[in-house]
N, CA, C and O atoms as a DFTB+ gen file, in Angstrom:
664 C
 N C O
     1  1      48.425      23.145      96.216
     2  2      49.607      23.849      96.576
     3  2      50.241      24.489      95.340
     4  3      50.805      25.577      95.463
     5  1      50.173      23.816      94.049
     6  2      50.500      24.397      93.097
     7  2      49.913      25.312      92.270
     8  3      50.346      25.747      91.203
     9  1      49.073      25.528      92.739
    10  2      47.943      26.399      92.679
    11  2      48.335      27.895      93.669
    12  3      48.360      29.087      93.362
    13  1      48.508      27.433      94.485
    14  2      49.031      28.665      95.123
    15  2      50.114      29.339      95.077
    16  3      50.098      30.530      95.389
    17  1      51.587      28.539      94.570
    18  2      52.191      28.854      94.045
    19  2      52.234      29.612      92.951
    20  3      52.946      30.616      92.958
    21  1      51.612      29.327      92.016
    22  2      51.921      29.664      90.736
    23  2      50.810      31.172      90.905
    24  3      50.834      32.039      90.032
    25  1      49.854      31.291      92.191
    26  2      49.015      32.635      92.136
    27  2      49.574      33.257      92.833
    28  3      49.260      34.436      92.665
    29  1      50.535      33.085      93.848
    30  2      51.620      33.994      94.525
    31  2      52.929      34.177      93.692
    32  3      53.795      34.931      94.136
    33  1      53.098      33.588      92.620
    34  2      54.177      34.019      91.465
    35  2      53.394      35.592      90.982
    36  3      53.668      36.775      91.185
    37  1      52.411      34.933      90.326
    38  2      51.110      35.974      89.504
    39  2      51.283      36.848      89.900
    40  3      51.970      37.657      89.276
    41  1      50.872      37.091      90.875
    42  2      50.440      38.146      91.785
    43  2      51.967      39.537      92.237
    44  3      52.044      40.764      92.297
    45  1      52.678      38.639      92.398
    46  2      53.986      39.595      92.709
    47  2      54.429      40.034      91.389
    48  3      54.955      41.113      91.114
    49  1      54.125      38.968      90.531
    50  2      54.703      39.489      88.384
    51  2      54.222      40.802      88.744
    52  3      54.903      41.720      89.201
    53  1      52.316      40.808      88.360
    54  2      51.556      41.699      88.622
    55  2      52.037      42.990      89.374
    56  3      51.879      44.035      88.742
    57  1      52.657      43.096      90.752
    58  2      52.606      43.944      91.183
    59  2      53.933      44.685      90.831
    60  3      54.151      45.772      91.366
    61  1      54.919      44.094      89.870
    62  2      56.047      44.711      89.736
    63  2      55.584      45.288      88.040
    64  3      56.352      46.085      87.501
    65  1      54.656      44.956      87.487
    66  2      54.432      45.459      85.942
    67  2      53.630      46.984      86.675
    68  3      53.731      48.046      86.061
    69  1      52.989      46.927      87.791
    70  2      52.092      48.154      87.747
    71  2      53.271      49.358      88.259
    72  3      52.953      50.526      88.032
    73  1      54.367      49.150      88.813
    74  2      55.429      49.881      89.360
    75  2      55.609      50.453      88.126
    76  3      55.568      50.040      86.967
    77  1      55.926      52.043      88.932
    78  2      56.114      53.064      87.261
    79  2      58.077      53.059      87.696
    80  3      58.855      52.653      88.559
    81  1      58.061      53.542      86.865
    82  2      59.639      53.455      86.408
    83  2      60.207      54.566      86.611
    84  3      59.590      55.445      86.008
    85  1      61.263      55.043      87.281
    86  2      61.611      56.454      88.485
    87  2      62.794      56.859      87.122
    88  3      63.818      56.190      86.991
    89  1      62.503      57.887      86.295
    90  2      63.146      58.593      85.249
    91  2      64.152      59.430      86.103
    92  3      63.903      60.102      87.103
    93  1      65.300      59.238      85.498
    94  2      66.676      60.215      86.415
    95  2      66.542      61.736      86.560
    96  3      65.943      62.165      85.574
    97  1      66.684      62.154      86.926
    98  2      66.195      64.020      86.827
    99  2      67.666      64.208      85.846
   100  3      68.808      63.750      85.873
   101  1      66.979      65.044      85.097
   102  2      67.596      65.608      83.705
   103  2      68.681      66.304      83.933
   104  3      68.683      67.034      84.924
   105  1      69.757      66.248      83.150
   106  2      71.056      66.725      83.789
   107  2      71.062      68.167      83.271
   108  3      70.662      68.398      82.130
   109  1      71.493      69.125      84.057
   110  2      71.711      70.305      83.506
   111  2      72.661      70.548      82.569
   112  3      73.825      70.163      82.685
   113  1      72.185      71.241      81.533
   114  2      72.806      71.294      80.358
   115  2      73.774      72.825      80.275
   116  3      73.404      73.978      80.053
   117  1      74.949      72.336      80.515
   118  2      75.962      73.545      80.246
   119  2      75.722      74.777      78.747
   120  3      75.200      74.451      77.681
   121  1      76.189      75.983      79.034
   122  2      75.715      76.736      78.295
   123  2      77.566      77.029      77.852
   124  3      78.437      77.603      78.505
   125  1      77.647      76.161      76.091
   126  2      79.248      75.928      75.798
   127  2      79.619      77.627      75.521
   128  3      80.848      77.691      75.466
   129  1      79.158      78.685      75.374
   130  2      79.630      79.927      75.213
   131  2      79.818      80.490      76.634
   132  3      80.219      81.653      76.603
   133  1      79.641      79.994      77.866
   134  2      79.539      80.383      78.945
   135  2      81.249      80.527      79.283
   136  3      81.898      79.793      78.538
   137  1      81.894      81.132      80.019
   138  2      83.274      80.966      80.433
   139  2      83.381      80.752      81.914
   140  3      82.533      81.108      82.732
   141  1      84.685      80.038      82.219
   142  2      84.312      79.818      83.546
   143  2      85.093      80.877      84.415
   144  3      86.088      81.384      83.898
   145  1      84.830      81.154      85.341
   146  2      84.758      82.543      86.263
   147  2      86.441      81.677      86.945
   148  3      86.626      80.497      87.242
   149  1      87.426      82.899      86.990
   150  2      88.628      82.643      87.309
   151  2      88.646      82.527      88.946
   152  3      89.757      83.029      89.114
   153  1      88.266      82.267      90.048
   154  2      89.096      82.530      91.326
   155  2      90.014      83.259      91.674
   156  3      91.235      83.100      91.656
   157  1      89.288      84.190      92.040
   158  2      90.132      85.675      92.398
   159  2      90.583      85.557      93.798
   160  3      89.646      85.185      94.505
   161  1      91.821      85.761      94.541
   162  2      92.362      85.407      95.844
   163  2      92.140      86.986      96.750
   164  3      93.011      87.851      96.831
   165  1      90.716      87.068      97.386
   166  2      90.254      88.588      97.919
   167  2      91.104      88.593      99.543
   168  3      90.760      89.443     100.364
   169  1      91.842      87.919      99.774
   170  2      92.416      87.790     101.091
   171  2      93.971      88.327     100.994
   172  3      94.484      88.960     101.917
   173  1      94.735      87.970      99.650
   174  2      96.041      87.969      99.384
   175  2      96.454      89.124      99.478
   176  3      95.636      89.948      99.068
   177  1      97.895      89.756     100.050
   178  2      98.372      90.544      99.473
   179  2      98.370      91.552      98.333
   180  3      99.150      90.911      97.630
   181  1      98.182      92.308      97.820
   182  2      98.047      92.595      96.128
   183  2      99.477      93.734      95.871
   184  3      99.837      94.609      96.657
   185  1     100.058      93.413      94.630
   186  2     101.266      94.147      94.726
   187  2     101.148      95.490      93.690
   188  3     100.597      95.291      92.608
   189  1     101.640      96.819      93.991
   190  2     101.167      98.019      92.941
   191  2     102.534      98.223      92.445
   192  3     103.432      98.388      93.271
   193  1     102.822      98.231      91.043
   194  2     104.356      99.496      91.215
   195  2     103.585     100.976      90.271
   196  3     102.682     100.961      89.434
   197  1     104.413     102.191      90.856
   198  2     104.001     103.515      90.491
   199  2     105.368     104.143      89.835
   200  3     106.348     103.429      90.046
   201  1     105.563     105.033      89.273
   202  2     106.331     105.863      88.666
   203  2     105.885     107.408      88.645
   204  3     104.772     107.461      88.122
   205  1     106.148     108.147      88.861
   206  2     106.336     109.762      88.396
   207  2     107.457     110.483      87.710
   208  3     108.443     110.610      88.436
   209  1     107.568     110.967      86.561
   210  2     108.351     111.518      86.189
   211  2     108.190     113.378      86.062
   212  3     107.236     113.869      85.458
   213  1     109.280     114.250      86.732
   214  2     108.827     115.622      86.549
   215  2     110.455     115.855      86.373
   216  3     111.434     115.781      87.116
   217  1     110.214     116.171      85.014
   218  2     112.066     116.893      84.168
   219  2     112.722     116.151      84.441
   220  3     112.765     115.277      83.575
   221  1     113.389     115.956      85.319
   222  2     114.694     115.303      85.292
   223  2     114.574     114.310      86.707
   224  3     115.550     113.659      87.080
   225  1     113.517     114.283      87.299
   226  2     113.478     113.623      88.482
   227  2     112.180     112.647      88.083
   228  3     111.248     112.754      87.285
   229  1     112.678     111.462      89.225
   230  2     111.962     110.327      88.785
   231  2     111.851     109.897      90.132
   232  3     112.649     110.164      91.031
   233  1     110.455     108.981      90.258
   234  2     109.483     108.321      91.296
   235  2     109.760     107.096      91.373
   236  3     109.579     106.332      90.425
   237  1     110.210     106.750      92.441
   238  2     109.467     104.720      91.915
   239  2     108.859     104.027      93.390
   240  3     109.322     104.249      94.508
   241  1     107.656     103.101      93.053
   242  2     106.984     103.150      94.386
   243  2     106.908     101.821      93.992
   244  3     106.661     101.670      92.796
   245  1     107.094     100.500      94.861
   246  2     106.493      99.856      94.751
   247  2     105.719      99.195      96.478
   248  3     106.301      98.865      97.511
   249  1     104.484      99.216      96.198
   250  2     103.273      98.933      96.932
   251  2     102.379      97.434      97.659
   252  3     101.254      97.308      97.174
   253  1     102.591      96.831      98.248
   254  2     102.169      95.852      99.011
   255  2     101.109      96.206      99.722
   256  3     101.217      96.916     100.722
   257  1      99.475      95.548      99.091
   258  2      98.525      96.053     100.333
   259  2      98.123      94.783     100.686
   260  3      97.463      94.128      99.879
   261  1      98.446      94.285     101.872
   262  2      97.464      93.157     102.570
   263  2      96.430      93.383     103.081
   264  3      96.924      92.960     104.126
   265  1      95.473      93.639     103.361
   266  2      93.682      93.666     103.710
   267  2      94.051      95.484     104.844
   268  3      93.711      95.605     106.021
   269  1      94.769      96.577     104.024
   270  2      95.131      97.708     104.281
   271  2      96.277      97.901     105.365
   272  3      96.493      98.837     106.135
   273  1      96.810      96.929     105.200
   274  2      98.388      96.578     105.831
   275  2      99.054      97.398     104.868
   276  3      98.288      97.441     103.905
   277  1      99.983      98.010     104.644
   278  2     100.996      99.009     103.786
   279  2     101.767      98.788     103.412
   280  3     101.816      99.736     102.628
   281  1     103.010      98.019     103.135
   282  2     104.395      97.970     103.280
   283  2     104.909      98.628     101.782
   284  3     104.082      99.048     100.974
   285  1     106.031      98.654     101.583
   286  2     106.720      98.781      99.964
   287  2     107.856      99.356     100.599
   288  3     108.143      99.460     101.791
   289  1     108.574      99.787      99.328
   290  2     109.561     100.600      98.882
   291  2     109.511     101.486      97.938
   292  3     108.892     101.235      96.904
   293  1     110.404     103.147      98.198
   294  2     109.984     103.953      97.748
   295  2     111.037     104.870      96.981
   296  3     111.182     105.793      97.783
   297  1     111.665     105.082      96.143
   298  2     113.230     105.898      95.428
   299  2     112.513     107.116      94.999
   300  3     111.419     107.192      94.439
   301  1     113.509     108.275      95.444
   302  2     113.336     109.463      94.718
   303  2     114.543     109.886      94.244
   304  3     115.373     110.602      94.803
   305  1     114.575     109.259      92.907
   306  2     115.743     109.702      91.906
   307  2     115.928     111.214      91.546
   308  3     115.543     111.233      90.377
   309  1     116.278     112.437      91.855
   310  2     116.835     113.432      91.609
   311  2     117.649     113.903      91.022
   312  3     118.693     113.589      91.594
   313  1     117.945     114.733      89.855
   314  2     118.795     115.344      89.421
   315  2     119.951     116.097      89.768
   316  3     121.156     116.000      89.537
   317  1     118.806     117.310      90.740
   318  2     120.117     118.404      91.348
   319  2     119.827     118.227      92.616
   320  3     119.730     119.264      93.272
   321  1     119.661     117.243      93.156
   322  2     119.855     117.238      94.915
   323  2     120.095     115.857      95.119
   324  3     120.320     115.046      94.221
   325  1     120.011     115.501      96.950
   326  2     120.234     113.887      96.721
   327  2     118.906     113.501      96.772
   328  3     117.787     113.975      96.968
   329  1     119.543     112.310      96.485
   330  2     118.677     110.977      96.095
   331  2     118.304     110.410      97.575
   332  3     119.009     110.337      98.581
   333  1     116.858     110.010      97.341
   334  2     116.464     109.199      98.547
   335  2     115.782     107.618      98.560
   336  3     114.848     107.372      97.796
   337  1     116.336     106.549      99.506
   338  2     115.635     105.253      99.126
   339  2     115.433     104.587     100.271
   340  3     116.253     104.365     101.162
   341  1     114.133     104.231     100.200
   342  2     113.837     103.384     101.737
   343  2     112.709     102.790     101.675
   344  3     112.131     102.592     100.606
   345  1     112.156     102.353     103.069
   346  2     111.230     101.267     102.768
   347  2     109.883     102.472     103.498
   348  3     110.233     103.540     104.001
   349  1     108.651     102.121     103.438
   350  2     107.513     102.672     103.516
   351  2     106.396     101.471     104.397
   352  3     106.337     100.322     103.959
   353  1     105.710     101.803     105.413
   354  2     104.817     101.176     106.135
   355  2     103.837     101.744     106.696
   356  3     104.026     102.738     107.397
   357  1     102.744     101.283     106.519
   358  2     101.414     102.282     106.890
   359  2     100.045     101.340     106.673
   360  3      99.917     100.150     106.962
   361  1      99.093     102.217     106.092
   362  2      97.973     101.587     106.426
   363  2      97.310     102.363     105.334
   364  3      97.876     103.193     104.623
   365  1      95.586     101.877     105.249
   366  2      95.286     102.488     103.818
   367  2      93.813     102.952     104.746
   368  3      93.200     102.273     105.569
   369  1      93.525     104.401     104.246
   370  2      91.983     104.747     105.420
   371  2      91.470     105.114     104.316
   372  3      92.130     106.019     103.804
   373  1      90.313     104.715     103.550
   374  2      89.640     105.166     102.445
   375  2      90.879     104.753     101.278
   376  3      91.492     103.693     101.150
   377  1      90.973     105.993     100.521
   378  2      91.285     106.132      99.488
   379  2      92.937     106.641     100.084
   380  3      93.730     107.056      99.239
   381  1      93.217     106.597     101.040
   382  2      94.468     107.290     101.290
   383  2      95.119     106.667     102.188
   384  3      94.731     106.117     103.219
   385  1      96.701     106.849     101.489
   386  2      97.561     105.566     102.005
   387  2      98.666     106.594     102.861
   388  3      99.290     107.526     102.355
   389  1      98.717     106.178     104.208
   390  2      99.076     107.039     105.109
   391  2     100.531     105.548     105.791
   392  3     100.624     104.430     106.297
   393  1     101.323     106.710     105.270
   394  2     102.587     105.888     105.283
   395  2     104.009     106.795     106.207
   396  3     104.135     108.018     106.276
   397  1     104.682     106.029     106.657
   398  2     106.242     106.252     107.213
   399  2     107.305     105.705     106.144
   400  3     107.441     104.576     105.673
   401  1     108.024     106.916     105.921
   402  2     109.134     106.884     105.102
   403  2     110.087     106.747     105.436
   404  3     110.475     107.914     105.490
   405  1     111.078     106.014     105.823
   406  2     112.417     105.145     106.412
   407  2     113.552     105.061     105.397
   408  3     113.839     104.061     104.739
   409  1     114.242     106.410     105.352
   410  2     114.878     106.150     104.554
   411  2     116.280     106.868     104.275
   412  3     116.346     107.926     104.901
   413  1     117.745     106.513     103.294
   414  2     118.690     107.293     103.522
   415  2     119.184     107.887     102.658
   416  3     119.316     107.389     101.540
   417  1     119.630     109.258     102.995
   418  2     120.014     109.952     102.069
   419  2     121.317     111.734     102.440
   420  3     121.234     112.235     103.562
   421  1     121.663     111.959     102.076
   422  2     123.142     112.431     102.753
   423  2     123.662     112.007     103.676
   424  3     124.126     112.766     104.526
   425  1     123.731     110.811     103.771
   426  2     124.651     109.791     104.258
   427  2     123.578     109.716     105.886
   428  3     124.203     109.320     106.870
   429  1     122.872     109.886     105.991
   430  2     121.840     109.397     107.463
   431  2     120.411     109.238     106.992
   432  3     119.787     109.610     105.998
   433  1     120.125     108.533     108.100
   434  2     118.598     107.755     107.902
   435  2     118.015     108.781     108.627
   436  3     118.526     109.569     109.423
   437  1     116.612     108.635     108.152
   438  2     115.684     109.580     108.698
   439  2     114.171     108.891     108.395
   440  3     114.057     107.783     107.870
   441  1     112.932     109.801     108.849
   442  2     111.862     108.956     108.737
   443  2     110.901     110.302     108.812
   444  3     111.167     111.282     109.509
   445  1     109.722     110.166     107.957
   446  2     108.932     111.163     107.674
   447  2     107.537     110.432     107.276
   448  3     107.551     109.476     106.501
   449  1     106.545     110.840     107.742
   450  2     104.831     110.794     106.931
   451  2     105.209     110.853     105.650
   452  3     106.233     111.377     105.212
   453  1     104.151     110.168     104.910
   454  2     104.160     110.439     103.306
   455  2     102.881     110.312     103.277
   456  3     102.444     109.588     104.172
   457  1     102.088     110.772     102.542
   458  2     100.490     109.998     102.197
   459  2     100.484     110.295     100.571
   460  3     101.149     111.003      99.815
   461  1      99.717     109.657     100.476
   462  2      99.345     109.237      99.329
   463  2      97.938     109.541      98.985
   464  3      97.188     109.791      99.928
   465  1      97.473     109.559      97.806
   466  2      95.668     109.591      97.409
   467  2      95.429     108.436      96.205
   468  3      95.704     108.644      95.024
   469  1      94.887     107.232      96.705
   470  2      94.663     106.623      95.589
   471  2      93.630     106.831      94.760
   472  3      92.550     106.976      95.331
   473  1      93.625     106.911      93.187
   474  2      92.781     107.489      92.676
   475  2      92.730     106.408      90.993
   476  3      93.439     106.622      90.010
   477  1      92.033     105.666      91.086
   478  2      92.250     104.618      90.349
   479  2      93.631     103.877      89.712
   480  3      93.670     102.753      90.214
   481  1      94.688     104.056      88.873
   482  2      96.037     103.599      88.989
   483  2      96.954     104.783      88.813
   484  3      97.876     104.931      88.011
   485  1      96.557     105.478      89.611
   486  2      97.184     107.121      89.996
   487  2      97.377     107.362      91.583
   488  3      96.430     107.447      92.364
   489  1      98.937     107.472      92.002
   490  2      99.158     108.011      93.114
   491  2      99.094     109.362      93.266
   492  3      99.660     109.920      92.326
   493  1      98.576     110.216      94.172
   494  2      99.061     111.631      94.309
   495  2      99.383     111.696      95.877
   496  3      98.877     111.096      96.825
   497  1     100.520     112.743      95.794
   498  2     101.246     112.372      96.766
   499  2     100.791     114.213      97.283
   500  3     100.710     115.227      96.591
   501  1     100.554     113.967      98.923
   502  2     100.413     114.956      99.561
   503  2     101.310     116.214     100.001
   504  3     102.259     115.837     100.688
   505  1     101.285     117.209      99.855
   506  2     101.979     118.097     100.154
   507  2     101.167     118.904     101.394
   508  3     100.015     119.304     101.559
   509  1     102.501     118.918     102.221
   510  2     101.610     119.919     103.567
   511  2     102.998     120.423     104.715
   512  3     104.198     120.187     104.576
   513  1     102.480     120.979     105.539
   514  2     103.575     121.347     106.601
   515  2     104.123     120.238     107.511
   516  3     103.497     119.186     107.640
   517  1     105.221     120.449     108.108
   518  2     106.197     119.339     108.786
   519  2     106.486     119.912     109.750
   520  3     107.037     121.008     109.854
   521  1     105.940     118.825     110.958
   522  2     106.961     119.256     112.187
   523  2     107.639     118.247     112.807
   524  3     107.314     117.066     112.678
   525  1     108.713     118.685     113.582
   526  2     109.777     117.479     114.090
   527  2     108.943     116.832     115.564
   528  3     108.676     117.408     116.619
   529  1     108.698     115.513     115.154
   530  2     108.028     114.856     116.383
   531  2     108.593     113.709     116.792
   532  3     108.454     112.923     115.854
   533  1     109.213     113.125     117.769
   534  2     110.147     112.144     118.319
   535  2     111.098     111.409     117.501
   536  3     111.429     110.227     117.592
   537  1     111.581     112.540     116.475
   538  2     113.003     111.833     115.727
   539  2     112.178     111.821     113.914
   540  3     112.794     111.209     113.041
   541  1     110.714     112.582     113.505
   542  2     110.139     111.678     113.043
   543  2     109.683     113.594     112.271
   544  3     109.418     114.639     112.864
   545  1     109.775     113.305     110.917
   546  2     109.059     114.180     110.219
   547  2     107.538     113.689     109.912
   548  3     107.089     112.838     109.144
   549  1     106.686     114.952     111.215
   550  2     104.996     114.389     110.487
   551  2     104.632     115.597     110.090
   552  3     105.156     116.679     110.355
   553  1     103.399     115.275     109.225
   554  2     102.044     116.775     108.672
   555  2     101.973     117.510     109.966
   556  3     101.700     116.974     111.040
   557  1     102.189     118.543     109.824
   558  2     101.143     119.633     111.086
   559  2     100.075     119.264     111.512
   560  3      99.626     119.073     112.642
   561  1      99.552     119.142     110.146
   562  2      97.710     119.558     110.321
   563  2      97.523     118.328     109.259
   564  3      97.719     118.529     108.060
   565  1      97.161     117.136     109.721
   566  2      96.793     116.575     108.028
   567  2      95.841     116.745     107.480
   568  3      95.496     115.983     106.578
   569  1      95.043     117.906     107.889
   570  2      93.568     118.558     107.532
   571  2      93.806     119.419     106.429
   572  3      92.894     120.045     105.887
   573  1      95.101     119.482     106.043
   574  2      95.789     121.056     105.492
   575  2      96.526     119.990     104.325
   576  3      97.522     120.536     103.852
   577  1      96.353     119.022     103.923
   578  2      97.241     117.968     102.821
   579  2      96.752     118.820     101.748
   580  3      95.571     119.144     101.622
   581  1      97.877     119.236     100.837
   582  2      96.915     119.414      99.420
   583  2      97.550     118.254      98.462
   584  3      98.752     118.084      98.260
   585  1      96.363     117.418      97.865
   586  2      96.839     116.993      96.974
   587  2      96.648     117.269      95.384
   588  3      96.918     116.442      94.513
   589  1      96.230     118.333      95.198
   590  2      96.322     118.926      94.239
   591  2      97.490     119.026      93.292
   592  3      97.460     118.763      92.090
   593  1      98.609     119.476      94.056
   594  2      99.769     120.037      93.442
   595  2     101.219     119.089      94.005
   596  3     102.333     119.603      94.109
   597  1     100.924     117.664      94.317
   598  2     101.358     116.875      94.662
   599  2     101.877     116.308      93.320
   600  3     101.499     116.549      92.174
   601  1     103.059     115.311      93.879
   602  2     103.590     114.614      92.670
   603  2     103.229     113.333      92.506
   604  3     103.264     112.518      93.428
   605  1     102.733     112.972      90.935
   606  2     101.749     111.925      90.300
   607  2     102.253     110.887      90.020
   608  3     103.067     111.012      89.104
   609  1     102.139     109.843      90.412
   610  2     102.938     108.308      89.991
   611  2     101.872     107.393      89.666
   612  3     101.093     106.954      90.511
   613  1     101.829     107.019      88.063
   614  2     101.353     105.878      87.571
   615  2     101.310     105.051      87.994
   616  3     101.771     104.948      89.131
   617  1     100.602     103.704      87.200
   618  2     100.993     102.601      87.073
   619  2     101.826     102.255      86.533
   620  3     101.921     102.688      85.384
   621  1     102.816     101.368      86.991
   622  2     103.890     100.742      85.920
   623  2     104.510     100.052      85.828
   624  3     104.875      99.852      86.987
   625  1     105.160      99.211      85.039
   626  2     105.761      97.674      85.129
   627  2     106.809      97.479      86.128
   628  3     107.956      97.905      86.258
   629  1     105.829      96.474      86.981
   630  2     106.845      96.193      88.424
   631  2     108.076      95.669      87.829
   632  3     108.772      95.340      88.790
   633  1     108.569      95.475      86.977
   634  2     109.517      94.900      86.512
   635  2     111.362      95.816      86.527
   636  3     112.516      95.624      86.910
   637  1     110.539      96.792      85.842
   638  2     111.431      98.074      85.948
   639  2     111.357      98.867      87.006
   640  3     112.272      99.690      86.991
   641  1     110.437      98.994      88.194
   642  2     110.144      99.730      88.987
   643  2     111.241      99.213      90.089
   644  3     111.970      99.932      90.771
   645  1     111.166      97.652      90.090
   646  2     111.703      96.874      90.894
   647  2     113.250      97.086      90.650
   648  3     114.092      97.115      91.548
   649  1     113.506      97.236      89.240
   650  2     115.152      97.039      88.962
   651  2     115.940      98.229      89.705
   652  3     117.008      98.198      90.317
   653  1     114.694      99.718      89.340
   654  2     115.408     100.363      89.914
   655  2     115.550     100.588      91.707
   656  3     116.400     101.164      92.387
   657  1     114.604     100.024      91.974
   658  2     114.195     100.203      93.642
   659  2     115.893      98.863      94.263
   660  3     116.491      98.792      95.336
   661  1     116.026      98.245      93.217
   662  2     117.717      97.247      93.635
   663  2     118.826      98.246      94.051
   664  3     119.947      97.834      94.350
């Protein structure tokens, strides 16, 4: 019996020395000049402010696009006429931000089309014909927009854009 014992010890020693030994898989080795990629939020809101300045008159736009949702606010500071300030809502089709202008100025509110051409951090703003449609200044023809000779609003620090849009 002790005999068998001690060859059923043996035997199991034996079969645990021939077992190979399971090496960890090698850890991937970070590359320390590598930087790590920021999380960009592609769903959010994104906020623009714009400026134009021509002589004595001044632009200020500031821009809210949610996934081509429109909103902002929009001042046209003037020299020799009045001044206009209101809020803006629309939508963005391509490159062009096709907006309603809500806004007051010789003492009544009114509301008009505006469009816009986005063109990397350059607004150009459309010029075209107007007709009176249910209380509501729109384009004639918006086939007929020129934005050529439209007025140009930067980029520019929402900071000041904002103070003056208060």
């Amino acid at each position: 019996m002790k005999k068998l014992i001690v060859l059923g010890s043996l035997s199991v020693f034996l079969m645990n020395c021939n077992k190979k030994t399971e090496t960890p898989a090698p850890k991937a080795e970070t590359d320390s000049v590598a930087t790590v990629e920021k999380v960009v939020d592609t769903l959010g809101s994104k906020s623009f402010c714009y400026m134009g300045v021509t002589g004595k008159d001044t632009v200020f736009a500031s821009i809210d696009d949610n996934l081509g949702t429109v909103t902002g606010k929009l001042f046209y500071k003037n020299s020799e006429k009045d001044s206009s300030k209101g809020d803006v809502t629309g939508f963005k089709s391509g490159d062009t931000l096709k907006l309603t202008y809500e806004f007051a100025a010789e003492g009544s509110k009114s509301k008009s089309d505006i469009f816009f051409i986005q063109k990397g951090n350059t607004l150009v703003e459309g010029i075209g014909d107007h007709k009176e449609e249910g209380g509501q200044s729109k384009y004639a023809d918006e086939k007929k927009i020129n934005y050529v000779n439209g007025q140009k609003l930067t980029s520019a620090d929402c900071t000041l854009v904002n103070k003056a849009l208060k």
